[in-house]
N, C-alpha and C positions, 0 to 999 in steps of 0.2 A: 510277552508282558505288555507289551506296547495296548496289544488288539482289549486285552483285559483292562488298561487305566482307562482307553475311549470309551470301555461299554460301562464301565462304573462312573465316569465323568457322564455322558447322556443318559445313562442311565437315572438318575434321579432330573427329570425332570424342570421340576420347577428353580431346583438351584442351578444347573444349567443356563435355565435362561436367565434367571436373576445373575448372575456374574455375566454375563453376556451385555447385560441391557448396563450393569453400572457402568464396565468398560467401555461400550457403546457411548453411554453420556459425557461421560471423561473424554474421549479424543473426539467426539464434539465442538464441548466448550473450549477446547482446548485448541483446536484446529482450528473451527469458526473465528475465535474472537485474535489469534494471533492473525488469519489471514486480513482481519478487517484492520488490526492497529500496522501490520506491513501498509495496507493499501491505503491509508490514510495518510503514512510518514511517506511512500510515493509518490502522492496528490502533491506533499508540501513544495517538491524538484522537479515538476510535472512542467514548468516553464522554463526550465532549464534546459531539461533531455528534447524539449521539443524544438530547441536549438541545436542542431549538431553541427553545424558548419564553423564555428569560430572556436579555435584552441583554448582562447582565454578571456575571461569577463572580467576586466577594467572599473572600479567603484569606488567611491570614498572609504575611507579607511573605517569608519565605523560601522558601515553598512554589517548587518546580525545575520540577516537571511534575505531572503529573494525579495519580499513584500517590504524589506524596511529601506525605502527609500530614500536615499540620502542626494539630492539632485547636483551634479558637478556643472562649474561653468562651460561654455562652447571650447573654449580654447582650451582645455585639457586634451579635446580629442586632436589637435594638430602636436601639443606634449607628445602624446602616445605614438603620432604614425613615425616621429623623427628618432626615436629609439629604435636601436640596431638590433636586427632580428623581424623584426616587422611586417609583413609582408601588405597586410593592409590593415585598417583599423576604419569601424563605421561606428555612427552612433545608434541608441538605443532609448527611447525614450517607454517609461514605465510609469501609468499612475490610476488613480479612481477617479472617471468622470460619470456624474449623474447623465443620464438618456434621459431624456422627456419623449415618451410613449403617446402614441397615438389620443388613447382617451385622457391625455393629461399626466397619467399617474408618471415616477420617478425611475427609474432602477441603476442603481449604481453599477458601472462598468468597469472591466479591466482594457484600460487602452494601449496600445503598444504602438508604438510609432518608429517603422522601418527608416531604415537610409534610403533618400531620394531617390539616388543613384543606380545601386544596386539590391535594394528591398530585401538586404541579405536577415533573418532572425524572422522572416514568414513562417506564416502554420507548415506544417508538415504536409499536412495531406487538401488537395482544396475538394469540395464535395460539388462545387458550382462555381462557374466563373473560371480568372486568371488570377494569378498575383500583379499581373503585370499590370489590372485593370486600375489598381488604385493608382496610376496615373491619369487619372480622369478627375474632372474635377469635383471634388467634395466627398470623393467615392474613398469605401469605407468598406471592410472585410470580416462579416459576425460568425463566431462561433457556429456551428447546427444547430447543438443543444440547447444555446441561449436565443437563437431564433425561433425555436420550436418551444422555447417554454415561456420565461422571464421575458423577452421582449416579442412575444407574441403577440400580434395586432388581436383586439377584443374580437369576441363571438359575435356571428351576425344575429343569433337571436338569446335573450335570457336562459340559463343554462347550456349553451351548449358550450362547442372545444374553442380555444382559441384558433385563432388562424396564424399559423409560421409566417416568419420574414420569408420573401423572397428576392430577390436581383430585382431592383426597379421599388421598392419600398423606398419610405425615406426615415431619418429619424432625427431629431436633434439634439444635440452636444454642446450644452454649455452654450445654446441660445444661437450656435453656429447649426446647417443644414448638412446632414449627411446621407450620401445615397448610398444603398445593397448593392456591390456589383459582385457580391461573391459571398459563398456559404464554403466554410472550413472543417475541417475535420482536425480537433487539437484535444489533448489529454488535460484531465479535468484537472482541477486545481484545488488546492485546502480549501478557499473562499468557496471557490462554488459558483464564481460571478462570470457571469456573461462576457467575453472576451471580444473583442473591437481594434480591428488591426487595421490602420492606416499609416498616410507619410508621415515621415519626422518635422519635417514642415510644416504638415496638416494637425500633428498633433498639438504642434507646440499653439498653434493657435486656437485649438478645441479646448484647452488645456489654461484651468487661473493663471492669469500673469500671475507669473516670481520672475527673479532676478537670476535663477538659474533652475534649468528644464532637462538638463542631461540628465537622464537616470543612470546607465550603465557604456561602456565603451567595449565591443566588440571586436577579437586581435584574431586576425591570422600567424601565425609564424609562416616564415619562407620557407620552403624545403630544408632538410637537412637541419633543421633547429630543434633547438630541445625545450619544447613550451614552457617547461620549469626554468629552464635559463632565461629564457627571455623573459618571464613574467617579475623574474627576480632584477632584470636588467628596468623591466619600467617601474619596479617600484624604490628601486634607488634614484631614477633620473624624475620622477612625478611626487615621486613621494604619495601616490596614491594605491590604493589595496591590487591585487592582480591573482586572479585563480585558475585552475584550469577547470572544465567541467564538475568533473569530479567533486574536486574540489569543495566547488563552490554549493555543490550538492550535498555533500557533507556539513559544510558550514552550515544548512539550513537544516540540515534533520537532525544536528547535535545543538539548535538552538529552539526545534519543539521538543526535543528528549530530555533537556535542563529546564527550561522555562516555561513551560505547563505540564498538567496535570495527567497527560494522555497516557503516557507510560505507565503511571500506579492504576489505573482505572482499570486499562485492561490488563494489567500483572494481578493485581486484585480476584478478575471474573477468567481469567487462566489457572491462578490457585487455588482457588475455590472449586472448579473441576478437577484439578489434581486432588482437590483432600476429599473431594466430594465422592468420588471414582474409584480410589482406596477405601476408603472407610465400606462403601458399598460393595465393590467386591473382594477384600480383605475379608469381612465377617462372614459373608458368603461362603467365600472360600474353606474359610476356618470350621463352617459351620458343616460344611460337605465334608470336607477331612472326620470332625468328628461320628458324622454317621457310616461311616467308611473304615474306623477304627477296628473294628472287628474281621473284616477283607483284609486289612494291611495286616491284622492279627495273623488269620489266617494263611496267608501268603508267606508271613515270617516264619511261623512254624512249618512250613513247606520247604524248608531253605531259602528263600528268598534274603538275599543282603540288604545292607543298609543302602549301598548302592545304586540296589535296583529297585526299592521303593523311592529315591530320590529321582530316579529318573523316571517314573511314572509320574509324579506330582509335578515335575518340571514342564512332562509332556500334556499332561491338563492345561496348566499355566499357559501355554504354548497355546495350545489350541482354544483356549479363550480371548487369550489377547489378541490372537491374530485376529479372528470373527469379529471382535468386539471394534479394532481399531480399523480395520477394512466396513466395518460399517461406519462407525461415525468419520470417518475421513470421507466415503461415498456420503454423507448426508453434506457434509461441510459443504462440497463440491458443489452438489447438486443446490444447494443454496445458495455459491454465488453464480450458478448458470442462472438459473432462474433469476436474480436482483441484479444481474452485470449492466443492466441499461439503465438502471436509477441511480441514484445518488451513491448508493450506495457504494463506499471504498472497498474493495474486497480484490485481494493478491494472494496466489497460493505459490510460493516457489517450493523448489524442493527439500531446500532445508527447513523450511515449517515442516513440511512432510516431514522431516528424520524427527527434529525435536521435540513433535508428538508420538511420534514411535519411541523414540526414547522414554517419553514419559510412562507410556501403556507399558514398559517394556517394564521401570522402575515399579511400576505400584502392582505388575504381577509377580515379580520376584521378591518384592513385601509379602504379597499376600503368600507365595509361596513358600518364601522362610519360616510365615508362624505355622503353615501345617506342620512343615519339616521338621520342627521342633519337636512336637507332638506324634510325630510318626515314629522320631529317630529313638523315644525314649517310651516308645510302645516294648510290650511284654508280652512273646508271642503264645502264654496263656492265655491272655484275654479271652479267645475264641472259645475258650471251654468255661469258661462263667457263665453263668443265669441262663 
């Protein structure tokens, strides 16, 4: 019975593919647009994860998310290192200074300004150079990307490419001189802006005077501690905020999940493939069953049970979904292989995978119920009418 539902399911043709192709669009939109709103709420902690060495991130108690900077005085970071548990504590400095670019023009940068000492909260990966090298003087650590695009030195003739930063370029900051001595390799960020790592020292003088320049305070625990304890121990002794990675990663993607728009946008153009996806191979569906009425006629007066028409129509279902969502999951895919080196945000973990499965799985056993309906309340005379 099995071999008889596949040759009457390909067997017509055009409805075939038409349920194919809705299915197909459905875990599409559906797959595409959740891996780009995943990769965009990753962007938002993208400067977080790309710290892995420090347990816990030390801030002003109001601080929302990663970009809202709340600047603490110096001596909170000597508060920090005399609470027990500690193992070290450096500073961190976080803010937007304009670059003055070679032909003049602007570009606003993300500057971060390492501990003198130990230059612990450096890029991940360096693509040129050392970290060690911003002990040199005036020297200064750019992103790849933002070298190779945004702060790209001008074309040497009308139209053509820009020409990338290299090691031995220079740039200026806030009317201060800063040298390339290194090109990084760091995960991109919601802004989007060119990222500029130099000393804590160097920053704070690239950097408008204020009255206080500490962005964030950087915590080892000692061996054997429980970062959640300790974090708990400096914010009764500072009275200032303490999080652990995680944490702190969380606090920033449950404050673009409540406080803009992103999440209705793409739940919006995720729904819309869900009802879009149904409605199209729902009526499809429906539409085959009905020319099909007279085979299920047939088969019923053969003996065939109620049973075993429901398990042929299960097995359609089945083998539409599957096609339909192994192809638009292979399109999703291959569209963010293809866009991975642009702008563009795009993340596919596995549980996107499941929850678009889930969904193909939902609007085929819709579409499958209204045949079933119609099959189960068939009248195995039919096949001797007209």
């Amino acid at each position: 019975m099995s071999f008889v539902a596949l040759k009457m399911l390909i067997g017509d043709r055009a409805k075939y593919l038409g349920i194919i192709m809705g299915l197909t669009f459905a875990s599409l939109l559906i797959t595409q647009q959740g891996a780009i709103f995943v990769g965009l709420m990753t962007r938002t902690y993208g400067f977080i994860t790309d710290n892995g060495l420090p347990d816990l991130w030390v801030m002003d108690p109001k601080v929302q998310f990663i970009d809202d900077i709340k600047p603490l005085q110096d001596t909170e970071l000597y508060r920090v290192r005399g609470v027990e548990g500690v193992e070290w504590a450096v500073p961190l400095y976080k803010g937007l200074i304009k670059a003055r670019l070679a032909d003049g023009t602007f570009q606003t940068c993300n500057v971060v300004g390492l501990d003198d000492a130990t230059l612990i909260g450096g890029p991940p990966a360096m693509m040129a150079g050392q970290l060690a090298d911003l002990r040199q003087s005036d020297a200064v650590i750019v992103d790849v990307v933002g070298a190779s695009d945004k702060l790209a030195k001008p074309a040497l003739a009308p139209g053509g490419k820009p020409i990338p930063l290299t090691i031995g370029d220079t740039l200026e900051l806030n009317d201060h001189r800063a040298i390339v001595v290194g090109l990084a390799q760091v995960t991109r960020t919601f802004q989007s802006q060119p990222v500029i790592y130099t000393t804590y020292s160097r920053a704070t003088i690239f950097a408008p005077r204020e009255r206080k320049l500490l962005s964030f305070v950087l915590v080892k625990a000692k061996p054997g501690e429980d970062p959640t304890a300790v974090a708990e121990r400096i914010r009764r002794a500072t009275g200032l905020a303490a999080h652990t990675q995680d944490e702190f990663a969380r606090l920033t993607v449950d404050y673009f999940m409540n406080n803009t728009g992103i999440p209705l946008n793409f739940g919006i153009a995720v729904s819309l493939g869900f009802i879009v996806g149904t409605a199209i191979a729902g009526q499809t569906f429906y539409n085959f069953t009905l020319d099909n009425l007279r085979h299920f006629g047939a088969l019923k007066a053969m003996g065939a049970s109620n049973g075993t028409l429901l398990g042929m129509i299960l097995l359609q279902a089945l083998v539409v979904g599957s096609i339909g969502y192994g192809l638009g999951v292979g399109a999703a895919s291959l569209f963010g292989a293809l866009l991975g080196n642009t702008e563009l945000a795009f993340r596919l973990p596995w549980q996107l995978l499941a929850l678009s499965a889930a969904a193909i799985t939902c609007i085929c056993l819709s579409s499958a119920l209204i045949s079933i309906r119609k099959v189960m309340q068939l009248e195995p005379a039919i096949v001797f009418k007209g």
